[in-house]
Structure formats: structure tokens, C-alpha cells
C-alpha positions in Angstrom: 0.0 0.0 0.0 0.8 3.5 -0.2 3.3 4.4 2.7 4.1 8.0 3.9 6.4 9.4 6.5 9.5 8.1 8.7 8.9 4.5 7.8 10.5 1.3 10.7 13.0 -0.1 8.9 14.6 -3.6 10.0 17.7 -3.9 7.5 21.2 -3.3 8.8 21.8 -0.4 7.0 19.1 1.0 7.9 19.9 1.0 11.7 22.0 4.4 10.4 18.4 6.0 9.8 18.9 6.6 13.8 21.5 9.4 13.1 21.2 12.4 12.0 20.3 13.3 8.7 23.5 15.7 8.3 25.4 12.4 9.0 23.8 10.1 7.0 24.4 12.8 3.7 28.1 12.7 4.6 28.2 9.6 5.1 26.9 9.0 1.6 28.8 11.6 -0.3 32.0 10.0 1.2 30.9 6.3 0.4 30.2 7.9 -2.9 33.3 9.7 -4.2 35.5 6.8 -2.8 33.6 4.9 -5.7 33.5 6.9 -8.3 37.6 7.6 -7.8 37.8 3.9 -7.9 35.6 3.6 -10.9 37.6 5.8 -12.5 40.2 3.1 -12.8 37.5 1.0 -14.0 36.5 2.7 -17.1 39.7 2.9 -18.5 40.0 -0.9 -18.1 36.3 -1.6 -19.7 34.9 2.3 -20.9 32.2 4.3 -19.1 29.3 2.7 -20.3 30.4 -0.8 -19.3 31.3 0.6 -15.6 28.0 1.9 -15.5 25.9 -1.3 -16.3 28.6 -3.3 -14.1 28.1 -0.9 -11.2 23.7 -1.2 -11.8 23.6 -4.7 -12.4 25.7 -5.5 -9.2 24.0 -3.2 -6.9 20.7 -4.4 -8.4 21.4 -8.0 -6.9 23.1 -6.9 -4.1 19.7 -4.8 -2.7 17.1 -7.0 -3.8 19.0 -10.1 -2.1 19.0 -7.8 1.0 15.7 -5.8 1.0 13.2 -8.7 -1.4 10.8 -5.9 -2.1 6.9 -6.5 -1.9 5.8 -5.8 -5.1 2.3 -7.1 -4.8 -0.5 -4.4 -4.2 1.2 -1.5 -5.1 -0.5 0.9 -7.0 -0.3 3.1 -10.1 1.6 6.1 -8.0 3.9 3.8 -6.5 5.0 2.5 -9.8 5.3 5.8 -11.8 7.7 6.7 -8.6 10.2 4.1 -9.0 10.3 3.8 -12.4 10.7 7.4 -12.7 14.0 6.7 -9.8 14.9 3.9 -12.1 15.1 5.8 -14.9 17.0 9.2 -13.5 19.6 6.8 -12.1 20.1 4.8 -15.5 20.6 8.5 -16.8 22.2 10.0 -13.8 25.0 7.5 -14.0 25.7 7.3 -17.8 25.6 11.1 -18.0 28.1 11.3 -15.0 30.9 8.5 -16.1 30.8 9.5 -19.7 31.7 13.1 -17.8 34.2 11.8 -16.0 35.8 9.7 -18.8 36.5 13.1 -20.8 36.9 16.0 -17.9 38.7 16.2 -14.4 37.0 15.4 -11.8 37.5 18.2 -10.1 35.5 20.0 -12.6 32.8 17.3 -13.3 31.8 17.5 -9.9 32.0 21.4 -9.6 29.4 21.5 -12.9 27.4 18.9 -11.9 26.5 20.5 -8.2 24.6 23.0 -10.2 21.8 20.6 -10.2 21.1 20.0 -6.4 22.4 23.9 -5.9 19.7 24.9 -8.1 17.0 22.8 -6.3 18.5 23.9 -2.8 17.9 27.7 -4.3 14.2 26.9 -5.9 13.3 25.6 -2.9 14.3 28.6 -0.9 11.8 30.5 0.6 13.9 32.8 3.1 16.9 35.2 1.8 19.3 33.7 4.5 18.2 30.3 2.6 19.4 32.1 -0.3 22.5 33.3 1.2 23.7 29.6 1.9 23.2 28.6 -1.5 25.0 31.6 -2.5 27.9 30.6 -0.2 27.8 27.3 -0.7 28.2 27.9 -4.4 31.2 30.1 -3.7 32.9 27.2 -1.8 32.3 24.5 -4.2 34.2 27.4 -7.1 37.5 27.6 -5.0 37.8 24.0 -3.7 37.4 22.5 -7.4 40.5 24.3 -9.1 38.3 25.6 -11.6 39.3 29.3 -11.2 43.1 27.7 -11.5 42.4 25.8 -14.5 40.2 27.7 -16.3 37.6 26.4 -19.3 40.4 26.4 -21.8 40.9 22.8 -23.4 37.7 21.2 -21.2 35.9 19.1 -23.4 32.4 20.4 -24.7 31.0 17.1 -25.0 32.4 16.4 -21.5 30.8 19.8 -20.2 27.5 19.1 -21.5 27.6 15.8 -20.0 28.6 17.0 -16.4 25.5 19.9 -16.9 23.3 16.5 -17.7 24.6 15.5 -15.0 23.7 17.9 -12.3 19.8 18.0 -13.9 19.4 14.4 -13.5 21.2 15.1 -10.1 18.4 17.1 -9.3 15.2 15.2 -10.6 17.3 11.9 -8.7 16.6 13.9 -5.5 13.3 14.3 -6.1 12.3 11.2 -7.1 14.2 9.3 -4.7 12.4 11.7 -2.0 8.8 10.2 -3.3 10.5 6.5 -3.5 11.1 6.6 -0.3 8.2 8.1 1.1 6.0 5.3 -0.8 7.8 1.9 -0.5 8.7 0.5 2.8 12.6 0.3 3.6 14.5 0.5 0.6 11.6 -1.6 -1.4 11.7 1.1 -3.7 15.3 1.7 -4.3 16.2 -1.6 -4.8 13.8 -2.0 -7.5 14.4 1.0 -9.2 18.1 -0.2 -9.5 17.1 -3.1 -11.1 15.0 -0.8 -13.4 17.8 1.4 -14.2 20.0 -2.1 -14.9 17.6 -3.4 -17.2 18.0 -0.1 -19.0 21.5 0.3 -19.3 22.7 -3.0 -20.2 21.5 -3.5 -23.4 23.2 -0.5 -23.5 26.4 -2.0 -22.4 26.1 -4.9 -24.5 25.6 -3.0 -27.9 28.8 -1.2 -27.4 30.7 -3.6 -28.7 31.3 -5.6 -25.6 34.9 -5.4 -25.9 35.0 -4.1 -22.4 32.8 -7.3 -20.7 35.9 -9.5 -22.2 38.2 -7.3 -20.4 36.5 -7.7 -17.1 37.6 -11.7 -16.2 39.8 -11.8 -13.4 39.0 -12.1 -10.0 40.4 -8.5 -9.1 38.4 -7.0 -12.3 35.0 -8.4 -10.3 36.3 -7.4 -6.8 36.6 -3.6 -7.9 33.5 -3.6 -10.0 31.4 -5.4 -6.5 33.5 -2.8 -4.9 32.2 0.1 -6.8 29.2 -0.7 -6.9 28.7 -0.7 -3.0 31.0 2.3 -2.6 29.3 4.3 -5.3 25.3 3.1 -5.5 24.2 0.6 -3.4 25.6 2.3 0.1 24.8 6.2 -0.6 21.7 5.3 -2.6 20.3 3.7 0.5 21.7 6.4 3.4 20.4 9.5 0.9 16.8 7.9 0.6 17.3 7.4 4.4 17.6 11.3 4.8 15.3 12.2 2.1 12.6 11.3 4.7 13.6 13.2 7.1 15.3 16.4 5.3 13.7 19.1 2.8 15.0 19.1 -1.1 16.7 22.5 -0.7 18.2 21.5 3.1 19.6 18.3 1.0 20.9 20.5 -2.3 23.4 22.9 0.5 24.4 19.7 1.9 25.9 18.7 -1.0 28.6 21.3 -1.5 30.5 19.1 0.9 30.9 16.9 -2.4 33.4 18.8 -4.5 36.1 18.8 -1.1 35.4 15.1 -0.4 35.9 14.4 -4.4 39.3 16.1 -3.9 40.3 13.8 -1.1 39.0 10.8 -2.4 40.8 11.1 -5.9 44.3 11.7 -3.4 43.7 8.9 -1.4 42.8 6.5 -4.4 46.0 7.7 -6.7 48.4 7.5 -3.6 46.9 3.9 -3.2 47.7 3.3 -6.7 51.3 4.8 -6.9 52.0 2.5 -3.6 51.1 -0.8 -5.5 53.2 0.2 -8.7 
């Protein structure tokens, strides 16, 4: 049935839903960018499409095996909602990695904060509201090293995918917001993934497949498992978590944490790397 509100949840992750919303937003944005720096390793093993179906189709099993969603009696709104999730996060995630394949990532995640930055300021009703945006926005400028750079030699293509990006960003919030308010626990995400993964890989498969060969080893299948909890399955779940709890706009300012966090995570990930050359 149709379910509103704070909803009981009894899966482990969901014993997080206890903290604070704040908390459960960083805790996803840093789950999060330590996956997408890893999956940037990825896609130049198998391309960005192929990292993207890997990432779906993984995090699909992984969440129905642990929430087995109720699908029985829903009705017609609680459908339109997750496929609507489904599909934002098929297009979310294509949009972002063929982003990141082309730009740094610095600046991918810079451009692509515009989305939930420009929710955060729709939703506003209140000039201080306003003023945080504003601020926010200023922050998420001078930690990306875009002023240092400059747009000179960034990839249009790669630009209009990070602005893609940061809209799908914005309708993911929203519709991950009503997902959550309408199926029970993560019912909702966890079939939506599987939604977006029946989307994308077709997708993958009509590429060419020549990056499916490439992924055969047992490590190759350790980082894509890997990615796909770092990256989807973890701060999927803890940002539906705080959806229920948080306004839209409250959620969009939260996220200027992102850009910073990227910065780290990308460090962390190529000191890593260097060690085990």
C-alpha cells in the first residue's frame, strides 16, 4: 500500500536511519566519491558505459538479495515513482561517467552540483536560505580548481555531459524523495536499481562488448562489487534514508560538501595506486 512518513526499517543499513540526517548525507557523499575515484580506474580498463551497467547490475542483486521488495499491491503512483527513480539513475550514471571519462573530476563534480544547488535555491523561501546557497556555491568554485584551471581545453561534449549530469542530479533527489516516502525500507530503491540495470545494459552490450571481455579476473570483479557498494548501493540507501527526514533544498546545500570530499578521495585513491606500482 501507499506508505508515507519516517517508515520502521529492520535492515542493517538502515539502523544508520537513527542518526542524524546531516550524518547520514556525509556519510553517503564520502561512500560515494571513494567509488566513483575507484571507478575511474574501472573505465579505463572496460569504458564508461560498461562501468556503468557493471556498477547497476551489481547493486541491483546486491539490494534485492537484501531488502526482497513486496511488489504485490502497489498501485499506479507507487510504480510511476520508482520507475521514474529507475530511470534518472540509469541517466544520472551514464551522463556522470561519460563526464568523468573526458573531464577532471574536479570539474565534473563542480558543474554537476549545479543541479542540487539549483533545487536547494528553488526551494528557498527565506533570503538567509538564499545566502547559503550563494555561499555554498562560492565554496564548491574555489575547492574545485576551476578558477586555477580555467575552461580552456575542457571538453564540450564532456561539459554538456557534467551539466546532464547535475539535472538528472536534481530530478534523482526528487524522485528518490517520493520512492522513499511510498515503498517501505529500501523496497523502492532496490527496484528501481534493477529498473535502471535493465535499462543500461542493453546498452552496455551493444557497445561492442569489448569491455565485458576485459572484465575476467578475479580482481576486475572485486573492484566492479567494490564500486558498486562504494558508489550506489551504500549512498543510494543512506540519501533515501535522509530524504525522509530532510527538505529538497536543506539536501541541495548539503551537498557542496561533495566537491572537497571528491578532492580527497581522488588523493587517497592515486596515492593507493602509486603505492602498489
Amino acid at each position: 500500500g501507499h506508505v508515507t512518513g519516517v517508515q520502521t526499517c529492520a535492515l542493517p543499513i538502515c539502523s544508520f536511519a537513527r542518526l542524524p540526517a546531516p550524518l547520514l548525507v556525509l556519510a553517503a557523499i564520502l561512500s560515494f566519491q571513494f567509488g566513483t575515484a575507484l571507478a575511474a580506474e574501472l573505465i579505463a580498463l572496460v569504458g564508461p558505459v560498461a562501468t556503468v551497467a557493471i556498477r547497476l547490475d551489481i547493486s541491483a542483486l546486491i539490494l534485492l538479495a537484501i531488502a526482497r521488495p513486496a511488489l504485490r499491491g502497489r498501485r499506479a503512483a507507487d510504480w510511476r515513482a520508482v520507475l521514474l527513480l529507475g530511470l534518472t539513475i540509469a541517466a544520472m550514471n551514464l551522463a556522470h561517467f561519460q563526464a568523468i571519462a573526458r573531464l577532471p573530476l574536479g570539474v565534473v563534480t563542480t558543474t554537476e552540483f549545479l543541479g542540487p544547488l539549483g533545487l536547494a535555491a528553488l526551494a528557498s523561501r527565506r533570503p538567509r536560505d538564499l545566502l547559503a546557497v550563494a555561499l555554498a556555491l562560492a565554496g564548491v568554485v574555489l575547492v574545485s580548481g576551476l578558477l586555477e584551471s580555467g575552461p580552456d581545453g575542457l571538453e564540450p561534449v564532456g561539459f554538456a555531459f557534467a551539466l546532464a549530469t547535475g539535472l538528472f542530479w536534481a530530478l534523482y533527489i526528487l524522485s528518490s524523495r517520493s520512492a522513499g516516502r511510498r515503498w517501505r525500507e529500501l523496497d523502492g530503491l532496490a527496484t528501481a536499481m534493477l529498473v535502471a540495470a535493465a535499462l543500461v545494459t542493453p546498452l552496455a552490450l551493444a557497445d561492442g562488448g569489448g569491455g565485458w571481455s576485459r572484465l575476467a579476473g578475479p580482481e576486475l570483479l572485486v573492484a566492479g562489487a567494490s564500486v558498486a557498494l562504494l558508489s550506489s548501493v551504500i549512498p543510494y540507501s543512506l540519501e533515501l534514508l535522509a530524504l525522509r527526514r530532510i527538505a529538497t533544498g536543506v539536501f541541495g546545500v548539503l551537498m557542496s560538501l561533495e566537491p572537497a570530499i571528491a578532492a580527497v578521495a581522488g588523493f587517497v585513491i592515486l596515492e593507493i595506486g602509486r603505492a602498489h606500482v
